[in-house]
C-alpha positions as CSV (number, residue, x, y, z in Angstrom):
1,X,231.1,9.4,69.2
2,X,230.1,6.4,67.2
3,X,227.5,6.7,64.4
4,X,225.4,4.1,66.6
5,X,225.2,6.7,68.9
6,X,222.5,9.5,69.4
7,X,223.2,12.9,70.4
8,X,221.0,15.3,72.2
9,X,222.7,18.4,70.8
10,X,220.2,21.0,69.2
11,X,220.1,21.3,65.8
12,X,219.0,24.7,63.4
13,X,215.8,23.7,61.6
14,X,214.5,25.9,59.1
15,X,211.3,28.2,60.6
16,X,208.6,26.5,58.6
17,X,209.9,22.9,60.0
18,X,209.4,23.6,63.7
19,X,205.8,21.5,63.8
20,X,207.9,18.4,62.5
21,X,208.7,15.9,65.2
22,X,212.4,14.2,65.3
23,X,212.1,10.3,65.0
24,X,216.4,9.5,64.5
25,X,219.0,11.3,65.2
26,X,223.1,10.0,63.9
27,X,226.3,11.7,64.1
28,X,228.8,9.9,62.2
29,X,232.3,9.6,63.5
30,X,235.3,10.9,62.7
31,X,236.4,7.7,60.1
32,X,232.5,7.2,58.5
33,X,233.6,6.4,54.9
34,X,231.8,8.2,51.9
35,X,228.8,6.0,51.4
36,X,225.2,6.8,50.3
37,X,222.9,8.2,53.0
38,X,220.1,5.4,52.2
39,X,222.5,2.4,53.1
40,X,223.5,4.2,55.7
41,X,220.0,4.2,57.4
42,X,219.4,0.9,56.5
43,X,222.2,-0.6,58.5
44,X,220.9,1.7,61.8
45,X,216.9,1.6,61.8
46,X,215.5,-1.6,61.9
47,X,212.8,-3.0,59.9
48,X,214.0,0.2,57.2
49,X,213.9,-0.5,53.4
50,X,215.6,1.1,50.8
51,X,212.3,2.4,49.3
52,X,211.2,3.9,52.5
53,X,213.9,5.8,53.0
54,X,213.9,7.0,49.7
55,X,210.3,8.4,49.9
56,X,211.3,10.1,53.4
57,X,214.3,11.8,51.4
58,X,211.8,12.4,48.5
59,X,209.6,14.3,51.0
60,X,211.7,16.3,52.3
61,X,211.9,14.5,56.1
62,X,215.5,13.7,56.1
63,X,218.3,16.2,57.3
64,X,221.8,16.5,57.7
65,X,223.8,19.2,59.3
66,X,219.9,20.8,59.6
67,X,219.4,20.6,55.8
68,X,217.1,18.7,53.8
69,X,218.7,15.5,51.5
70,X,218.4,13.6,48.5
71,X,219.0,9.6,49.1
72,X,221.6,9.6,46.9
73,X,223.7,12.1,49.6
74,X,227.0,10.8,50.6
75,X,227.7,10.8,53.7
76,X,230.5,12.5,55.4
77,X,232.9,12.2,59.0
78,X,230.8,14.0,61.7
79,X,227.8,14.5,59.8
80,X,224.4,15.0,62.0
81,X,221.5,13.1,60.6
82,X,217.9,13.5,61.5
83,X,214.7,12.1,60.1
84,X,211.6,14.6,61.3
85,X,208.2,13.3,60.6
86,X,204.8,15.2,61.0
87,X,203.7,13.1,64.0
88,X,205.5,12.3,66.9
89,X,207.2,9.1,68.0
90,X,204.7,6.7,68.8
91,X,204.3,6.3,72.6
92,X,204.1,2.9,74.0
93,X,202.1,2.5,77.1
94,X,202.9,-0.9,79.0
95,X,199.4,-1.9,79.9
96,X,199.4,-4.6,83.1
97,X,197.7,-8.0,81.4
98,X,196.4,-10.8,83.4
99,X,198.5,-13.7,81.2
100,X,200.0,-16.8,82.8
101,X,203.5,-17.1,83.5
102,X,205.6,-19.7,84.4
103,X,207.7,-19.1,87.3
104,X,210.7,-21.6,87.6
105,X,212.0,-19.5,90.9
106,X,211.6,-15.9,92.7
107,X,213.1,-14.4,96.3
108,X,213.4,-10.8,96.8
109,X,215.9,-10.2,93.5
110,X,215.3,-11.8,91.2
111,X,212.8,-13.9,88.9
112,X,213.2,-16.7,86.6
113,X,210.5,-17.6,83.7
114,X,210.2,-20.2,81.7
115,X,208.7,-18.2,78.5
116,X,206.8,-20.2,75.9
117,X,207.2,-20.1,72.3
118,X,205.0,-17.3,70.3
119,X,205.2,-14.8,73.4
120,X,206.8,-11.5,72.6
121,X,209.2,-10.3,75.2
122,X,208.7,-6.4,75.1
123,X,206.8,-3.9,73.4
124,X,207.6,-3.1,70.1
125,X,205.9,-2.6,66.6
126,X,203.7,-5.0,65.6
127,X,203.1,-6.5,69.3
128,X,202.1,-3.8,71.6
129,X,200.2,-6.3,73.7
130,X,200.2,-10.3,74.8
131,X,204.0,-9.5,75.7
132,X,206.2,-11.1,78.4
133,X,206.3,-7.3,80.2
134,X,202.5,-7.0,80.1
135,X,202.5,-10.1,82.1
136,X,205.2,-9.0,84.2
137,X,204.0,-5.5,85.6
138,X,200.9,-7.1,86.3
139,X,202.1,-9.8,88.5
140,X,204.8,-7.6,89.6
141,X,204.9,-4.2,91.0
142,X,207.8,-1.8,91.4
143,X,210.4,-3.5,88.8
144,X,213.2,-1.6,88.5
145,X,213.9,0.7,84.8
146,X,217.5,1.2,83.8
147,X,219.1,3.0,80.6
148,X,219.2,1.1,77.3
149,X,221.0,2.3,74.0
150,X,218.0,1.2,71.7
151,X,216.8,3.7,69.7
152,X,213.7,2.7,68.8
153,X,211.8,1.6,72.6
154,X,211.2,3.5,75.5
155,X,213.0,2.0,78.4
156,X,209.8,2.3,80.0
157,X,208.4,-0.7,78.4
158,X,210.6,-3.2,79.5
159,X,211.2,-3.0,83.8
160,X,213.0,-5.3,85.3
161,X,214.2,-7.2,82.0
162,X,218.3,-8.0,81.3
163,X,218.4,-10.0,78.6
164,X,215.8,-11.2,75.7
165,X,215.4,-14.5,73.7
166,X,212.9,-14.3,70.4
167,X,209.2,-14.5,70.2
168,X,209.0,-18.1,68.8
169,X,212.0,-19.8,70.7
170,X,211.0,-21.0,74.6
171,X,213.1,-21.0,77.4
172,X,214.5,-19.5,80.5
173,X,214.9,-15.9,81.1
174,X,215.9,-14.0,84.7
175,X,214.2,-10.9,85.5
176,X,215.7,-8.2,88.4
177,X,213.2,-7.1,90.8
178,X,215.4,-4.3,92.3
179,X,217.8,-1.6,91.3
180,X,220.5,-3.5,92.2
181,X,219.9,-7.1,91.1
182,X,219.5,-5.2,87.6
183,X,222.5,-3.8,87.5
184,X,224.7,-6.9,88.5
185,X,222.9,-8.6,86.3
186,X,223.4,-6.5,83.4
187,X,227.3,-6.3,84.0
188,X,227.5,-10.1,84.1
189,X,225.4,-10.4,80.5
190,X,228.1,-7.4,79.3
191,X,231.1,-9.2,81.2
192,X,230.2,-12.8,79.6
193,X,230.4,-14.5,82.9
194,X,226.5,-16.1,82.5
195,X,226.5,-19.3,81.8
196,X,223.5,-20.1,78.6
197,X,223.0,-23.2,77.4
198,X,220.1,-23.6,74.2
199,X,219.2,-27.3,72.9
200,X,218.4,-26.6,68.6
201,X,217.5,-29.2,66.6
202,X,219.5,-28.8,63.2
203,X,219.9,-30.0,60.2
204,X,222.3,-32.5,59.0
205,X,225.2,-34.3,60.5
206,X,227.7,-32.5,62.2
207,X,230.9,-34.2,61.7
208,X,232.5,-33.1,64.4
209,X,230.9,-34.1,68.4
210,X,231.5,-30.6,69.2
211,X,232.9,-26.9,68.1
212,X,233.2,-23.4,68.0
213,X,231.4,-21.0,65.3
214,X,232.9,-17.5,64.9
215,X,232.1,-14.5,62.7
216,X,230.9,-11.1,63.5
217,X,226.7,-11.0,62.9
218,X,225.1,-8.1,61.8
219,X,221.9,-6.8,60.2
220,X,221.6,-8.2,56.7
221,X,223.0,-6.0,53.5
222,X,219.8,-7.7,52.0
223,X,217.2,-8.0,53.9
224,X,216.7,-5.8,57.1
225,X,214.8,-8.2,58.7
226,X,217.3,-10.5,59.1
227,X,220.6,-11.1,60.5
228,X,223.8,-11.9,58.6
229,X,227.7,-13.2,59.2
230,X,230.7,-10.9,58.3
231,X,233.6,-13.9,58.7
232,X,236.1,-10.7,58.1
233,X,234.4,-8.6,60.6
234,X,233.8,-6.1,57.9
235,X,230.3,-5.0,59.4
236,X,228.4,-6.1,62.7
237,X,229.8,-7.5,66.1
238,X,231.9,-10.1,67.1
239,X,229.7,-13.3,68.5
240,X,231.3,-16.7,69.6
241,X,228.8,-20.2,70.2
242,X,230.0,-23.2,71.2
243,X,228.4,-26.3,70.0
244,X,228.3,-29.9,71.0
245,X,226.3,-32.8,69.9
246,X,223.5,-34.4,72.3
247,X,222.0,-37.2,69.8
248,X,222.2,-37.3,66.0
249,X,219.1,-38.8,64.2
250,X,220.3,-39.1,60.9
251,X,219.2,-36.1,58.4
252,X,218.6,-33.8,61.9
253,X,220.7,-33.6,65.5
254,X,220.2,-32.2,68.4
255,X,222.9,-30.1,69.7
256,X,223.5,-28.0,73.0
257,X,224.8,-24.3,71.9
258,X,226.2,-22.3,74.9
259,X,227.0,-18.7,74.1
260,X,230.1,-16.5,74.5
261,X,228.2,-13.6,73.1
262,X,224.9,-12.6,72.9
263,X,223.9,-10.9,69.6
264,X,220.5,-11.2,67.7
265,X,219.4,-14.4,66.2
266,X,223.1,-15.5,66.9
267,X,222.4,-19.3,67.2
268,X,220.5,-19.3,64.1
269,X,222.9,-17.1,62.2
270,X,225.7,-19.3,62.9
271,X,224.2,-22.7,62.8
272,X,223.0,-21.9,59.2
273,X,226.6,-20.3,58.5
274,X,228.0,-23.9,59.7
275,X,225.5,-25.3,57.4
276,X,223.4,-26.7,59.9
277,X,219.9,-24.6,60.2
278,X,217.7,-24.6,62.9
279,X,214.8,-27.5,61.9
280,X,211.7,-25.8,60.7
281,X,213.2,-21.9,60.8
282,X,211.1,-19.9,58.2
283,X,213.9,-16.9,58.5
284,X,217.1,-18.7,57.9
285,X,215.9,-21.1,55.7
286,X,215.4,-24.5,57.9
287,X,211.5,-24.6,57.1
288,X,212.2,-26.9,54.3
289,X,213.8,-30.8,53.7
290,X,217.3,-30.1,53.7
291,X,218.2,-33.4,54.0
292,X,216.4,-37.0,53.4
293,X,214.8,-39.6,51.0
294,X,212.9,-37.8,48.4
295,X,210.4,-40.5,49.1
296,X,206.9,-39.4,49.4
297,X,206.5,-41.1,52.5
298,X,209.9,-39.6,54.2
299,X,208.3,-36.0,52.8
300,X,205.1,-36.7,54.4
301,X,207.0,-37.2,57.9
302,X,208.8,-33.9,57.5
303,X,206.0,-32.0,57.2
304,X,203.9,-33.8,60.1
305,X,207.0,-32.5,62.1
306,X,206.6,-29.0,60.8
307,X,203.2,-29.3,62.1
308,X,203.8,-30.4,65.6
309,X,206.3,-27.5,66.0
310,X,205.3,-24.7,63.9
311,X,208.0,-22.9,64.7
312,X,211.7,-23.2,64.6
313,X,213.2,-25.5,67.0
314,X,215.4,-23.7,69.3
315,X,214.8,-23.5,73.6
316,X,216.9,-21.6,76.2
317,X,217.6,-24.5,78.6
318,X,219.7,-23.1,81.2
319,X,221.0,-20.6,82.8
320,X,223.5,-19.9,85.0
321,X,225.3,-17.0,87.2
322,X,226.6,-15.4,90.7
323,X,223.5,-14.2,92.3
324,X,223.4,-10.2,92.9
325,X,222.9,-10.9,96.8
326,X,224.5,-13.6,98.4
327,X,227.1,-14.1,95.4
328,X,226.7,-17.5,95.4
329,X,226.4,-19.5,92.0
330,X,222.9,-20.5,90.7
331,X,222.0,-22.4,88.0
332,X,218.3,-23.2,86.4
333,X,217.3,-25.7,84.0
334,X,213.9,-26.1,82.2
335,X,212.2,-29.1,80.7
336,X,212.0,-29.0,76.7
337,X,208.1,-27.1,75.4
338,X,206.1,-30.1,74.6
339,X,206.4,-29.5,71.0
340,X,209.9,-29.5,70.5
341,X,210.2,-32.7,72.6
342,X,207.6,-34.4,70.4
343,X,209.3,-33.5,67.8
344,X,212.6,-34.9,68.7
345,X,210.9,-38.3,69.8
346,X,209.1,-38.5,66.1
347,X,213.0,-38.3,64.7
348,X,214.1,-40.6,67.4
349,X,211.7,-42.8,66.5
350,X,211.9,-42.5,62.6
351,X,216.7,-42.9,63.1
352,X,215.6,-46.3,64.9
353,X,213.2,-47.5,62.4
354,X,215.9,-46.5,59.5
355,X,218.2,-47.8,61.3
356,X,216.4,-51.7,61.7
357,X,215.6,-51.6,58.1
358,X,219.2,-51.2,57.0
């Protein structure tokens, strides 16, 4: 069993513990190397700092093999990890909202939505409302709930849903309406055979029309809240985009990603890794000039853009697979959020201008 894996297997807890409610459970496998139990948490509990754990060890909440540990314990090959708190898990009800959706296409299997940037997709700390779901269950009924391996969310929370793009990039999503679209749907996102396409705008030049960017992502050593790149594969999972230019501007381009894989923030990640960050990403560091004039006036421009599109610059713009029920290929294609396409007109605008005066 991996050490991303939880186990249902009872543990002894001593007498005066029984009130305390289990929030994570671990069990490391056989080839976990000898490394302190407060990095260890950090790399499997999102959101978790180093100091946080620290004060759970410090009070007594965190457990292995049903005793309680310091943060500096080691951990060890098959050890069983638990973190018991004096409340229990927070339960996330899924409350049916009246919000507007954009439907691109729906039959009897499936959906497809064009979400808008800002929009949460699911339930989760922080957004318990506003989300795409809430939208869903209310202009949907009966969407079907299968197993995830998330830790952290109840399944519950998220009918119907097979794959997830972040809250502030747009774009399209599909959404199974039945048992069975869901579960063909899953095995294509797990076998790679859907086809997504993203348009980003980056920064810089590329100097090559198209390529491939490779290099396992994972959750920073850092900062928990982001996402990293491991070239050696040394921690995370192994992600694959494909790149190609669409129209360069100058000090920004627009590029078409498609993906291989499909691991968190993975466009981002590797665009920045290729030196190229998404324009006006506050995360990976593309929400300041990059490139450019350090002219007033060419400043000035930048920031109007950050403005129009106050958020990074990235939109899922089609999607593509063998439909669950009559097997045939489909493919769905969305117009560009009328922020990002403003955007890119202001640059298009400005490379032409540049371009007359030189």
């Amino acid at each position: 069993m991996s050490a991303d894996e939880m186990t249902t297997t009872e543990q002894e807890i001593p007498d005066d513990e029984q009130e305390l409610f289990e929030h994570f459970r671990f069990v490391t496998n056989k080839g976990q190397e000898l490394i302190r139990i407060d990095k260890f948490l950090m790399s499997r509990i999102a959101n978790a700092t180093r100091s946080k754990i620290q004060q759970a060890a410090e009070a007594g909440t965190i457990y292995v093999n049903g005793k309680p540990v310091r943060s500096n314990y080691r951990v060890k090959p098959l050890d069983t990890i638990t973190i018991l708190l004096a409340e229990p898990p927070r339960e996330i009800e899924l409350v049916p909202q009246n919000i507007p959706l954009n439907i691109v296409y729906e039959d009897d299997d499936l959906i497809i939505v064009n979400k808008e940037a800002g929009m949460v997709v699911h339930p989760a700390y922080g957004n318990y409302k506003g989300t795409l779901m809430n939208a869903l269950v209310y202009h949907f009924a009966n969407l079907p709930i299968r197993e995830y391996n998330d830790k952290d969310i109840d399944a519950r929370i998220r009918p119907g849903l097979v794959h997830r793009i972040d809250k502030n990039t747009s774009g399209i999503l599909v959404i199974a309406k039945t048992a069975a679209a869901m579960t063909k749907l899953a095995k294509n996102f797990i076998d790679h055979t859907i086809d997504r396409t993203y348009w980003a705008l980056v920064w810089g030049d590329p100097k090559m029309d198209e390529g491939t960017i490779t290099g396992h992502i994972g959750r920073s050593l850092k900062d928990r809240k982001k996402m990293d790149i491991f070239p050696g594969g040394e921690f995370g999972r192994h992600a694959t985009t494909h790149y190609k230019v669409l129209e360069r501007f100058g000090y920004v381009t627009l590029v078409e990603c498609r993906l291989e894989t499909g691991r968190t923030h993975q466009i981002r990640v590797h665009m920045r890794y290729a030196g190229h960050p998404v324009f006006n990403d506050e995360v990976y560091g593309g929400d300041r000039i990059l490139k450019g004039t350090t002219f007033a006036k060419y400043k000035q421009f930048v920031e109007n853009c950050f403005k129009m599109m106050p958020r990074h610059g990235l939109h899922a713009k089609s999607l593509g697979f063998i439909h669950p029920t009559t097997q045939k290929k489909v493919h769905f294609d969305s117009e560009l959020p009328e922020d990002m396409a403003s955007v890119i007109q202001k640059w298009r605008a400005y490379s032409v201008n540049k371009a007359l005066e030189e």
